[in-house]
VOPAGU-2260 file (C-alpha; in pm, 1 decimal, decimal comma):
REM VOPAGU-2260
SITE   aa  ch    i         X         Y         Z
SITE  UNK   A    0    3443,0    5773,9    1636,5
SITE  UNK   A    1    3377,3    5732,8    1288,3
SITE  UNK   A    2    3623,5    5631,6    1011,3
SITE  UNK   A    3    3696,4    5933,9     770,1
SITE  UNK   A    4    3604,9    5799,5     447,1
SITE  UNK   A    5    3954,2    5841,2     287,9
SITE  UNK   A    6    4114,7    5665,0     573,8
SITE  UNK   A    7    4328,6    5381,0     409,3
SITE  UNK   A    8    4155,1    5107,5     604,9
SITE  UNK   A    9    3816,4    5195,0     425,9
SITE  UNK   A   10    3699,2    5030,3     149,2
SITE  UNK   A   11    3575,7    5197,4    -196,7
SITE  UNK   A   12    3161,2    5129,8    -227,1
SITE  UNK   A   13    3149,1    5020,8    -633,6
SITE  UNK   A   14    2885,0    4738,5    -630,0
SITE  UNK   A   15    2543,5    4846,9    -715,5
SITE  UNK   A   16    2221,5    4606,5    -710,5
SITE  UNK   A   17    2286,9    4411,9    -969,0
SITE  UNK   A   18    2648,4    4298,8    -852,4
SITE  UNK   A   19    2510,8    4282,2    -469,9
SITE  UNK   A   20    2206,5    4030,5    -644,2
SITE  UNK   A   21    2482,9    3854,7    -888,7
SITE  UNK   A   22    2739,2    3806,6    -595,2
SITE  UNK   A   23    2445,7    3612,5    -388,0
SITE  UNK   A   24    2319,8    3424,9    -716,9
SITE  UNK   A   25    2668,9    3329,3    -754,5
SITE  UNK   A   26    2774,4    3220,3    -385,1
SITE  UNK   A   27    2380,7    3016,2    -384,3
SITE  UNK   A   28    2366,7    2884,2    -758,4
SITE  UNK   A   29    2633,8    2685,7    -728,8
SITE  UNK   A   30    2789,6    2323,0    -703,3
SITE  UNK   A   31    2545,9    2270,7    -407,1
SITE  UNK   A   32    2245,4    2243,5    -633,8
SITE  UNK   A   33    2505,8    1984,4    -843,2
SITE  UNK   A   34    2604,1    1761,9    -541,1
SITE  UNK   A   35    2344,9    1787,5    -290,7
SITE  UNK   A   36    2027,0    1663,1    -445,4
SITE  UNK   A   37    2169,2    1315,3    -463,5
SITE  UNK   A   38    2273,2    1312,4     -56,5
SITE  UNK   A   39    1949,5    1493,8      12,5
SITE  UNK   A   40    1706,6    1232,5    -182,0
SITE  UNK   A   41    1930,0     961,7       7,8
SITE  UNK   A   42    1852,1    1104,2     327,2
SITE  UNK   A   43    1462,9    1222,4     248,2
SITE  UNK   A   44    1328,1     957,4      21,9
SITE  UNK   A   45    1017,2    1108,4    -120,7
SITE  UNK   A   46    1015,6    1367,3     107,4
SITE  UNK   A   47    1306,6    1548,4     -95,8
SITE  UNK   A   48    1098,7    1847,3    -204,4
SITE  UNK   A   49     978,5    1870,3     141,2
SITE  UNK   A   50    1340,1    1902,4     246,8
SITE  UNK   A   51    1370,4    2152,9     -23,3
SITE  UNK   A   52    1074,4    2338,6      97,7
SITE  UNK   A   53    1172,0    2326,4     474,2
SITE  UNK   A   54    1540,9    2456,8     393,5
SITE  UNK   A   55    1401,2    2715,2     194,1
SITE  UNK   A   56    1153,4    2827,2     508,1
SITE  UNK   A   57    1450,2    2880,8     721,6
SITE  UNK   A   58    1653,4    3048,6     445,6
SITE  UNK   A   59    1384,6    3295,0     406,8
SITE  UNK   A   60    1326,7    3397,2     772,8
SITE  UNK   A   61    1751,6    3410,6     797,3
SITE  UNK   A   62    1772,4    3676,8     457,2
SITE  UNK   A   63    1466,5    3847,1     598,8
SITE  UNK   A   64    1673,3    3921,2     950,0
SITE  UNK   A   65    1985,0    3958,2     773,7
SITE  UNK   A   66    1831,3    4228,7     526,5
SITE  UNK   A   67    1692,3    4439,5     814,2
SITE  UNK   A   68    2021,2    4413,1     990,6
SITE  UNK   A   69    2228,9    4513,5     672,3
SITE  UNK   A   70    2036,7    4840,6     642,9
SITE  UNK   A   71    2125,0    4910,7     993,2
SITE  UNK   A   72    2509,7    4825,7    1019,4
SITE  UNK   A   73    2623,7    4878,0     672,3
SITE  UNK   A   74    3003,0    4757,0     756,9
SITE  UNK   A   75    3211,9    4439,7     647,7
SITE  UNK   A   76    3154,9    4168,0     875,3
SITE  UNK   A   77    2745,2    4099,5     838,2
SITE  UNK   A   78    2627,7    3892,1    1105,2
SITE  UNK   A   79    2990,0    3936,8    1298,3
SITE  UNK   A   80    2860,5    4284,4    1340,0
SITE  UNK   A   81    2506,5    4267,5    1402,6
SITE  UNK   A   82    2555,7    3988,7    1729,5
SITE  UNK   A   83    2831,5    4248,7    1841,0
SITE  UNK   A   84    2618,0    4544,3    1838,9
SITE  UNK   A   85    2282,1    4378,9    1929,2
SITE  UNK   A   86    2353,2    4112,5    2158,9
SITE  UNK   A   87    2749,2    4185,2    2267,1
SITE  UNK   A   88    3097,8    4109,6    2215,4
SITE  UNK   A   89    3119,0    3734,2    2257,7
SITE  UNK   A   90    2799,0    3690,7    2030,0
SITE  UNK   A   91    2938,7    3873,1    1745,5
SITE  UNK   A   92    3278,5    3660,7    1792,1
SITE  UNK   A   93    3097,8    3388,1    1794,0
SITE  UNK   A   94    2899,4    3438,9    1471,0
SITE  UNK   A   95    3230,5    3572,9    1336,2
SITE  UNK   A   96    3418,3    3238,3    1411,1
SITE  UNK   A   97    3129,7    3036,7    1287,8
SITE  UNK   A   98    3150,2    3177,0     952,3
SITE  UNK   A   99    3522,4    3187,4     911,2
SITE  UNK   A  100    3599,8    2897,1     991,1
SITE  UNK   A  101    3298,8    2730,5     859,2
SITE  UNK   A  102    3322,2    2901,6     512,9
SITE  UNK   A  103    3687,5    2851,0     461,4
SITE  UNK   A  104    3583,3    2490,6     481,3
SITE  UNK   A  105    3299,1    2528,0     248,8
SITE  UNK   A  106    3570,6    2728,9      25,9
SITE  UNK   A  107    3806,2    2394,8      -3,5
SITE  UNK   A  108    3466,4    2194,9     -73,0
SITE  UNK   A  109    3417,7    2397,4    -406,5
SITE  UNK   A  110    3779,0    2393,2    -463,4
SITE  UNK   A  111    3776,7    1999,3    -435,8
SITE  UNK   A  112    3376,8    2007,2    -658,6
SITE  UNK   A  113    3614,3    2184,6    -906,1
SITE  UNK   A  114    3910,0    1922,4    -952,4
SITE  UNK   A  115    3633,1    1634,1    -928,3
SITE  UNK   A  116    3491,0    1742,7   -1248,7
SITE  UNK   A  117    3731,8    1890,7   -1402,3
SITE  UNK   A  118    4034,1    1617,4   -1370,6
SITE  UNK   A  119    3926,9    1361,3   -1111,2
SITE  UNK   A  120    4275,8    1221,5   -1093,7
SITE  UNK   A  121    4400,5    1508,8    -942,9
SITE  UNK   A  122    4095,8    1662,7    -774,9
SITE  UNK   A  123    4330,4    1803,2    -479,3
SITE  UNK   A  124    4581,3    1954,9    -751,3
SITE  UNK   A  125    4338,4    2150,3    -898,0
SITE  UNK   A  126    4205,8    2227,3    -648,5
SITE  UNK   A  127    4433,1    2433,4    -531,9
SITE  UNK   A  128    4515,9    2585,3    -843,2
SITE  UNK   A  129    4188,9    2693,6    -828,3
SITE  UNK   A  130    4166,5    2918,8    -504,3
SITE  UNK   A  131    4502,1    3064,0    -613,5
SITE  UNK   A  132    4388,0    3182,9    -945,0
SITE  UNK   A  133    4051,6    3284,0    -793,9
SITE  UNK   A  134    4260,0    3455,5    -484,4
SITE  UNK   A  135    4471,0    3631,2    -755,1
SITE  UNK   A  136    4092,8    3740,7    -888,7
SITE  UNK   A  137    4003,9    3857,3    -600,8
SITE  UNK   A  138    4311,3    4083,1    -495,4
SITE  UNK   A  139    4287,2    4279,8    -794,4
SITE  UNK   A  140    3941,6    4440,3    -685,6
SITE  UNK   A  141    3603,5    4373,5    -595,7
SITE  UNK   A  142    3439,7    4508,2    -914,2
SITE  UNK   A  143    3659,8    4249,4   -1153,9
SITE  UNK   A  144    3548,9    3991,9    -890,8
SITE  UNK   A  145    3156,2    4077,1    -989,5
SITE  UNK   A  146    3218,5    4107,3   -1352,4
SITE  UNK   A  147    3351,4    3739,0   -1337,6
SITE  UNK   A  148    3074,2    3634,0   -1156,0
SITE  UNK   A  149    2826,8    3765,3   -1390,0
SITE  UNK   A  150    2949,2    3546,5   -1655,1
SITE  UNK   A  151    2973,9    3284,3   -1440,0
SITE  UNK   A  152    2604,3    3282,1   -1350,4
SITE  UNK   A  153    2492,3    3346,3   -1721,9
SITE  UNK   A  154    2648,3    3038,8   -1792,1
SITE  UNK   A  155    2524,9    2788,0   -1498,4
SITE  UNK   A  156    2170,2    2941,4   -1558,4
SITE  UNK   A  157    2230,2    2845,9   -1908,9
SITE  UNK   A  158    2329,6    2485,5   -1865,1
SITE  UNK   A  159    2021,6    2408,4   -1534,0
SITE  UNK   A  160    1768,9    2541,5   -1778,0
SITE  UNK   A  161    1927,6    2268,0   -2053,0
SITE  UNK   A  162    1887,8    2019,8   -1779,5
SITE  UNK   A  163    1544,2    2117,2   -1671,8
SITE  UNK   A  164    1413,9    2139,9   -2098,2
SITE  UNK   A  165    1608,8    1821,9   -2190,9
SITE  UNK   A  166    1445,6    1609,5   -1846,0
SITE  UNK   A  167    1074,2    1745,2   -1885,0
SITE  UNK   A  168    1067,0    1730,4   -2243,4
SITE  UNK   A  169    1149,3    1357,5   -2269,4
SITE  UNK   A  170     957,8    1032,8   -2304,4
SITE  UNK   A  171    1126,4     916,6   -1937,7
SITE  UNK   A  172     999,8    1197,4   -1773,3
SITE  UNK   A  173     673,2    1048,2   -1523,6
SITE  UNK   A  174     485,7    1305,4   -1286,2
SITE  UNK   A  175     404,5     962,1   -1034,1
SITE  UNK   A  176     754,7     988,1    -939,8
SITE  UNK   A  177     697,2    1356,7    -781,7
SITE  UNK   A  178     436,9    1204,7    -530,4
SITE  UNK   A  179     540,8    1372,3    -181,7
SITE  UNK   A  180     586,2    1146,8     108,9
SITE  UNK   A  181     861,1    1095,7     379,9
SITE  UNK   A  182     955,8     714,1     350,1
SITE  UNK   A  183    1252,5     849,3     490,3
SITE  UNK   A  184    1129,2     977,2     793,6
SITE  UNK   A  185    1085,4    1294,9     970,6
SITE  UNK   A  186    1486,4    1242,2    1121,1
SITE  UNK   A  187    1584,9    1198,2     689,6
SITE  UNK   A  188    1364,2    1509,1     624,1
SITE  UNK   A  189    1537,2    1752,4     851,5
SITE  UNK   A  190    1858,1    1570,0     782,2
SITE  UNK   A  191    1778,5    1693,1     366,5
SITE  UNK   A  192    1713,0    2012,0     478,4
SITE  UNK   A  193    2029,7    2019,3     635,5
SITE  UNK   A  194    2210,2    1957,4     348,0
SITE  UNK   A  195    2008,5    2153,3      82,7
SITE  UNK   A  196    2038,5    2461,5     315,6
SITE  UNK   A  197    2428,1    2438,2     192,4
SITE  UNK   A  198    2329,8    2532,5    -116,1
SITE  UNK   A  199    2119,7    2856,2      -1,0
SITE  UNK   A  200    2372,3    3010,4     221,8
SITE  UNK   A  201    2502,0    3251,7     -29,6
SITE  UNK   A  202    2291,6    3550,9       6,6
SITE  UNK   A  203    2528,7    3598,7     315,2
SITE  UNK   A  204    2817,3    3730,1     100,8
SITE  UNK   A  205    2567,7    4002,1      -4,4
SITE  UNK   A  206    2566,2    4127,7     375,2
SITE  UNK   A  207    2926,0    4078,9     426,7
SITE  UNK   A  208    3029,6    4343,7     178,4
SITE  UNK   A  209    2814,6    4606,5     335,9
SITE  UNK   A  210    3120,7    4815,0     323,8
SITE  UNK   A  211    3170,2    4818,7     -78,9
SITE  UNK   A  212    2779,0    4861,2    -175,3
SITE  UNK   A  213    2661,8    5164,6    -304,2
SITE  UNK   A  214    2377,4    5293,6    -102,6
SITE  UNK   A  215    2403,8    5004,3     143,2
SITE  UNK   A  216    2047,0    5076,3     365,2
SITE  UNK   A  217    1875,0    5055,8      21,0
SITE  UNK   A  218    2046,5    4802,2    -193,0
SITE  UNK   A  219    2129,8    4480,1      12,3
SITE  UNK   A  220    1735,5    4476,5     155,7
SITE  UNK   A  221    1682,4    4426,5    -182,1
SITE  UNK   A  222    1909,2    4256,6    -295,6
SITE  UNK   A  223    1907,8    3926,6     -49,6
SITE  UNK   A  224    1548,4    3881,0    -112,4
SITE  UNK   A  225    1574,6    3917,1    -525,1
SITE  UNK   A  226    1920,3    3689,5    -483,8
SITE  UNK   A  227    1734,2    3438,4    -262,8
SITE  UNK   A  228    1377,0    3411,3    -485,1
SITE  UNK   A  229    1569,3    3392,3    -822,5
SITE  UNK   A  230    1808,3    3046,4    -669,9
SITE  UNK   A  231    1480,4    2921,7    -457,0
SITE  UNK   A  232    1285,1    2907,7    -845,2
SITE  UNK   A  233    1594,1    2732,6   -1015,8
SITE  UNK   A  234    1603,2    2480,3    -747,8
SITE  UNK   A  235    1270,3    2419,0    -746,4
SITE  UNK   A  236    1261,5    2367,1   -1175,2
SITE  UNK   A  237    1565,9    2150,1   -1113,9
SITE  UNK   A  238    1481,6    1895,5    -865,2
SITE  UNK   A  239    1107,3    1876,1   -1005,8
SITE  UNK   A  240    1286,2    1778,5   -1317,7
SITE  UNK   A  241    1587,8    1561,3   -1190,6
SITE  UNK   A  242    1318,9    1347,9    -985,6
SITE  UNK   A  243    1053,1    1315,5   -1279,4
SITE  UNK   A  244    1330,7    1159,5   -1469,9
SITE  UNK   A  245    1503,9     946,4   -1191,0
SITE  UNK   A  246    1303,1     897,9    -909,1
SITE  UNK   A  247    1355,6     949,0    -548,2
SITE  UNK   A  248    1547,3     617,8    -456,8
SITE  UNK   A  249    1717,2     649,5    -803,7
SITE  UNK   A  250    1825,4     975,3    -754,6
SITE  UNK   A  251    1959,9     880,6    -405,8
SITE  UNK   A  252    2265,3     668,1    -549,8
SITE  UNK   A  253    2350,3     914,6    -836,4
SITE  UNK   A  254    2732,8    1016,7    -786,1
SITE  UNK   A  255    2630,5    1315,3   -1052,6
SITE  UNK   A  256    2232,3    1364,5    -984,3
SITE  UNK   A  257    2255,7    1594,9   -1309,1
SITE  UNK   A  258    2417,3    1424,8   -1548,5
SITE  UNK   A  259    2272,0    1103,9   -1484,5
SITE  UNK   A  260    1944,3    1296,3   -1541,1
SITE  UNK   A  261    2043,4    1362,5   -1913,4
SITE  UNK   A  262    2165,8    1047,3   -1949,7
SITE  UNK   A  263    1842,8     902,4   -1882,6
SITE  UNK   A  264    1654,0    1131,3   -2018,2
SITE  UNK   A  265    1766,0    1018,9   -2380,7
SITE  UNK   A  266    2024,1    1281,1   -2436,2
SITE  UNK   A  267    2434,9    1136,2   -2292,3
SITE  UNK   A  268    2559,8    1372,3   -2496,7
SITE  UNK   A  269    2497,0    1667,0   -2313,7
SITE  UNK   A  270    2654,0    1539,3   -1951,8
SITE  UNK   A  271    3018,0    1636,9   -2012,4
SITE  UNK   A  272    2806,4    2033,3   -2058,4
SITE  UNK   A  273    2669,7    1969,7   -1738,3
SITE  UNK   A  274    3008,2    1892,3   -1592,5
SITE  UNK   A  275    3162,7    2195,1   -1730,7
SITE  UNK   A  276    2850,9    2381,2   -1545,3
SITE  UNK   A  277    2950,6    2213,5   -1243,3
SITE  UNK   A  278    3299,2    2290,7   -1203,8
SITE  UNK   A  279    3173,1    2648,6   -1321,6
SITE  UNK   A  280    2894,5    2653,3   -1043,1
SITE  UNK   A  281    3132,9    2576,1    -762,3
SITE  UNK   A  282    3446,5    2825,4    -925,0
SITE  UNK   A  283    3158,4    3103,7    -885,6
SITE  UNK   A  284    3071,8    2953,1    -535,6
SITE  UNK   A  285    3491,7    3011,0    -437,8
SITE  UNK   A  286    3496,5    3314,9    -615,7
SITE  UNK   A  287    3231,0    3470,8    -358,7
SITE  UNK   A  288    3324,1    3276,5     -63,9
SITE  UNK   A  289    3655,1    3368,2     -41,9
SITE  UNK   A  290    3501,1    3739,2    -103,9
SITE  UNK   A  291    3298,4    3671,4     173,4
SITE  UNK   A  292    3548,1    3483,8     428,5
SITE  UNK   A  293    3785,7    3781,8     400,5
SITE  UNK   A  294    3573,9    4090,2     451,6
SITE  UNK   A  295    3446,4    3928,7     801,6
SITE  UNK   A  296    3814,3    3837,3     838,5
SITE  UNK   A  297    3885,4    4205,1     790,0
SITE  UNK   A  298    3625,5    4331,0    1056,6
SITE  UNK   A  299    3735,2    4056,7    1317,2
SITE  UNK   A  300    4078,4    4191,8    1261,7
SITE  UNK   A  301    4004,3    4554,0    1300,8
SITE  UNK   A  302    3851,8    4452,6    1630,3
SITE  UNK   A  303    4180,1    4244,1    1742,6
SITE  UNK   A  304    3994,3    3906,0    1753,9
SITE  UNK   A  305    4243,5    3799,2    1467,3
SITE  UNK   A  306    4573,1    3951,3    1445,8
SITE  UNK   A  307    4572,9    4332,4    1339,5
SITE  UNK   A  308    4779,7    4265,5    1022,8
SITE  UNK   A  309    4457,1    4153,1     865,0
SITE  UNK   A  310    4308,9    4451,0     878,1
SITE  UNK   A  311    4531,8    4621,3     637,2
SITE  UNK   A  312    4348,8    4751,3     316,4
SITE  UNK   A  313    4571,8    4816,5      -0,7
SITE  UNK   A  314    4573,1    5142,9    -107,3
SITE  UNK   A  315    4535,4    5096,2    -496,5
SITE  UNK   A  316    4309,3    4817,6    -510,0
SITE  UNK   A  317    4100,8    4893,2    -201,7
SITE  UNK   A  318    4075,3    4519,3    -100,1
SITE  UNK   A  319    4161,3    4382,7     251,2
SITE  UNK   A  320    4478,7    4246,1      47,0
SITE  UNK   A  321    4635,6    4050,6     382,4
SITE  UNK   A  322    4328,0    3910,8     505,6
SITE  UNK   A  323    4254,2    3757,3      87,9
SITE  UNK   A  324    4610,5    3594,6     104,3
SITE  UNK   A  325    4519,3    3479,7     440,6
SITE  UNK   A  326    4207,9    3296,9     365,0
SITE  UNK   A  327    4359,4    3151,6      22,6
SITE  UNK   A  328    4664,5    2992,5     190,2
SITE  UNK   A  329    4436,8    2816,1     443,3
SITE  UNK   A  330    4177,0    2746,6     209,7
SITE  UNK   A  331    4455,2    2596,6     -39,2
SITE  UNK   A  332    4586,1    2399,5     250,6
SITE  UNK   A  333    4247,8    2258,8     341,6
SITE  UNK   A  334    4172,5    2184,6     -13,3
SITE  UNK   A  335    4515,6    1971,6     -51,9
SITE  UNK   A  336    4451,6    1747,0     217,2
SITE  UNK   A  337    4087,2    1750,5     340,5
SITE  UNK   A  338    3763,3    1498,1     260,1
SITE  UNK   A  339    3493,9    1684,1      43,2
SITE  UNK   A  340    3168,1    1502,0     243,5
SITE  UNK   A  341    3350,6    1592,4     535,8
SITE  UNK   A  342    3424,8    1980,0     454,4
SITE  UNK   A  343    3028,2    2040,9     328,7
SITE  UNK   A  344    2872,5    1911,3     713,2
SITE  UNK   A  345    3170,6    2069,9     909,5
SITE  UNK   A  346    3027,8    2425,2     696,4
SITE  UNK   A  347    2677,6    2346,6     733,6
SITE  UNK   A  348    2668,2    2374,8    1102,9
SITE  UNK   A  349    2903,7    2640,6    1121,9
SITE  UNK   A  350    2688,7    2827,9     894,4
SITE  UNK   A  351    2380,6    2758,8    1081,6
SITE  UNK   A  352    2523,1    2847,9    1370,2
SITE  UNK   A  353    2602,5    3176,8    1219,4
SITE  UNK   A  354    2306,9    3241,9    1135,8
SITE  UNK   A  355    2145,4    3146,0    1454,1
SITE  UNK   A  356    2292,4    3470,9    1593,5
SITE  UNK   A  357    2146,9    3670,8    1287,6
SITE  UNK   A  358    1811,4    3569,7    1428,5
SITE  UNK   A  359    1924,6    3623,5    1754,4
SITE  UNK   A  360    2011,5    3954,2    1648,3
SITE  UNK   A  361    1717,3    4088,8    1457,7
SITE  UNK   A  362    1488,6    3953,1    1766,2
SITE  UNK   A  363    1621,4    4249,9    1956,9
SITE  UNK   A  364    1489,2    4475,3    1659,4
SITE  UNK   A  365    1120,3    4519,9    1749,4
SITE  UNK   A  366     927,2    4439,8    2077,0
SITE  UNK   A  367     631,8    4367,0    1842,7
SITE  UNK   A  368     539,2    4003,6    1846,2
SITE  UNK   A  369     441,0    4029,6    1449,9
SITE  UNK   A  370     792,9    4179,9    1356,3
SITE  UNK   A  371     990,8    3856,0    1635,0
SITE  UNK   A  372     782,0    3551,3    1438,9
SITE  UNK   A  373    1035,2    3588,5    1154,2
SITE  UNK   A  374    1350,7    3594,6    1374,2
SITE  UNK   A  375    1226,9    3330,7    1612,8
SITE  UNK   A  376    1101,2    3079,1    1342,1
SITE  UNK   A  377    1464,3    3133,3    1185,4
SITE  UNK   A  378    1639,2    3054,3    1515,9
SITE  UNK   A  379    1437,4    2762,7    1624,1
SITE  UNK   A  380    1497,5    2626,0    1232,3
SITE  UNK   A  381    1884,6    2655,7    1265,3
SITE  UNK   A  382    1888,1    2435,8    1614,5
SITE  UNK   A  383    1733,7    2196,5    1457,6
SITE  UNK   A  384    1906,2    2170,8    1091,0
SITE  UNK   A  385    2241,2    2174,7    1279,8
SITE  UNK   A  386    2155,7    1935,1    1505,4
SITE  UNK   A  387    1957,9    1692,7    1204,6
SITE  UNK   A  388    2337,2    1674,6    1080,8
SITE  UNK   A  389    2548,7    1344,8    1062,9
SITE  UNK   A  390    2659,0    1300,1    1387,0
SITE  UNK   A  391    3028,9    1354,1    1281,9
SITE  UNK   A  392    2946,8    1701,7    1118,6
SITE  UNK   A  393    2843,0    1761,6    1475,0
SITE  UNK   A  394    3085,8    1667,0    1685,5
SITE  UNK   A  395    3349,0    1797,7    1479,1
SITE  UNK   A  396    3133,4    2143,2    1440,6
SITE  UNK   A  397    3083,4    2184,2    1826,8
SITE  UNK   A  398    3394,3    2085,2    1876,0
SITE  UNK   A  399    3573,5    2398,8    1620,9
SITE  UNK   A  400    3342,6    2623,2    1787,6
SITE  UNK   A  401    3449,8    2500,2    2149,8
SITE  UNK   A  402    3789,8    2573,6    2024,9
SITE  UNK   A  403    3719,6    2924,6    1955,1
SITE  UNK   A  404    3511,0    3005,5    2247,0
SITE  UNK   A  405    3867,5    2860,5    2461,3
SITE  UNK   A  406    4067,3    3164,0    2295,1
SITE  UNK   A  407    3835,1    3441,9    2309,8
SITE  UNK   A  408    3824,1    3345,3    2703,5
SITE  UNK   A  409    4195,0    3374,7    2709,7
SITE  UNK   A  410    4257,8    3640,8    2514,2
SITE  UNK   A  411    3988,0    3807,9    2733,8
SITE  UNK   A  412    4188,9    3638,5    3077,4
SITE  UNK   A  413    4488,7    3801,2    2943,8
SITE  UNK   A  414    4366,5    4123,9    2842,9
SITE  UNK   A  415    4214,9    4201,0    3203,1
SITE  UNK   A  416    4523,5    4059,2    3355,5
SITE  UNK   A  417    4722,7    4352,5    3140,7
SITE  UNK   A  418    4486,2    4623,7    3295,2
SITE  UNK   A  419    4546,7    4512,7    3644,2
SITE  UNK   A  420    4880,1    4508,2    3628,6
């Protein structure tokens, strides 16, 4: 039976196109493009912007099956919803407990980006105050939460496009150093890809506020793909120009990829800018991941998979207000006493893993082998990023899941042990 739209647990539809395509620009463009070019040239060598263009495969074929899923099941939750309805309970808990638990880890990583650049003394402190001011954000309404974003963006987009003017414009800038190889190895490749795939997960926030998009079955088609082509460009312009300037192996030991770009590219002056974009970048990451994290908190609650006190929607702001204070105690938890490498591969294969299922999902779609290429190149792409990992990342990302999969079987044991008796 339907939910009557004025029900209290319903949430108000405000965001149009623009804030579902800013909300996925803001979750992608982020510190990921900041951090993750140095790891991923470390891993890949010269095969970096084959890692870039192997990530980006995979993120295509995962917006393409989200998209046509989001037009069907319109509700809070995204892929916690589609492996529910298209491939059963256990899948869609599954997916759900990939992404909330691997996104309130990637929530403490931005949290932690933040206090690195902005005092790195007290990374952890600021952290924190971080995800409570961006919690408080967040609990006033979903529309204030866009409007922040926006600005956000502007400004990031403002500050890569100094970095990519400043890097190609110079005297140090040398096109030899863009030769594409894989000195590092198929194994460091796949391992890049891995890591740069962090950086386009964002477009998922777009599907996970199905329920506060105007015109849902129109809009978030539209806008994952637009969201999704706009970061894929700026991290294409970026990473051309970081690696003209430093090279592969030089890029590889950069601590701040970026800012050591300037710096060699004649122009110091303009790294503490790019530090100010970075801790912006990852505040607009935070802002929609904890957006994201509590709307599929919200849905798991509704369906008792999380304790029905999340599901609660306030009445004057029309935000799942218990499931937002939820996520931004645990999130402010992790981000006082957690490693930052450590959070980013513990997210990246819960992600994947999520968005395994999507593909999973949108196989069951269409019987046509044209319309299953898509989904099945997307699956078989996750596997393998989550499993080119660090080993750690691994183990401690099958072992979270295994942990999860434990309590839905007893909450299941217990359930039919209530109807027999």
């Amino acid at each position: 039976m339907e939910r009557s739209s004025s029900a209290p647990s319903e949430l108000r539809r405000t965001l149009g196109l623009g804030d579902a395509v800013v909300i996925g620009l803001g979750s992608m463009v982020g510190a990921g493009i900041f951090a993750a070019l140095g790891p991923a040239a470390r891993a890949a060598g010269s095969g970096l912007l084959v890692g870039l263009a192997v990530a980006a495969v995979v993120a295509y074929c995962n917006a393409t099956s989200s998209a046509r899923l989001a037009a069907l099941y319109p509700a809070s939750g995204g892929t916690y919803v589609y492996g529910r309805e298209r491939l059963g309970e256990f899948w869609g808990y599954l997916a759900g407990w990939s992404f909330v638990v691997g996104k309130t880890a990637s929530c403490a990583a931005m949290a932690l980006t933040v206090g690195a650049y902005v005092w790195p003394g007290q990374a952890h402190a600021v952290a924190v105050a971080a995800v409570v001011a961006l919690t408080a954000v967040n609990y006033g309404g979903v529309q204030k939460s866009a409007w922040l974003t926006r600005a956000i963006v502007a400004v990031v987009l403002a500050v890569l496009a100094c970095v990519v003017v400043v890097c190609l414009g110079s005297g140090q800038s040398d096109s030899e150093r863009l030769d594409v190889g894989v000195s590092g190895g198929v194994d460091g490749v796949l391992q890049a890809a891995g890591l740069l795939f962090f950086a386009f997960a964002g477009y998922a926030r777009i599907a996970t506020l199905g329920e506060e998009v105007r015109d849902p079955a129109r809009t978030i088609p539209r806008a994952i793909p637009l969201a999704l082509g706009i970061a894929l460009a700026v991290y294409v312009c970026v990473a051309v120009a970081v690696l003209s300037v430093l090279g592969s192996e030089e890029l590889g030991n950069a601590a701040a990829p970026l800012a050591d770009a300037v710096r060699a590219a004649g122009l110091p002056g303009l790294a503490p800018v790019v530090r100010v974009g970075a801790a912006l970048a990852a505040l607009g990451s935070l802002l929609a991941l904890i957006l994201g994290v509590s709307r599929t908190t919200l849905a798991m609650a509704r369906d008792r998979h999380l304790p029905g006190v999340l599901a609660a929607v306030n009445p004057r702001f029309q935000v799942p207000h218990r499931a937002e204070l939820a996520v931004g105690v645990a999130v402010a938890v992790l981000a006082a006493t957690v490693d930052l490498r450590g959070a980013i591969g513990f997210s990246s294969f819960g992600v994947l893993v999520y968005y395994a299922v999507a593909n999973a999902s949108a196989w069951t779609l269409d019987p046509a082998a044209t319309r299953r290429f898509v989904p099945a190149v997307g699956l078989l792409g996750c596997v393998v990023l989550a499993f080119s990992l660090p080993g750690i990342s691994v183990v401690v990302g099958a072992g979270v899941l295994a942990v999860g999969v434990i309590a839905y079987g007893v909450r299941r044991w217990v359930a039919g042990r209530g109807a027999v008796g």
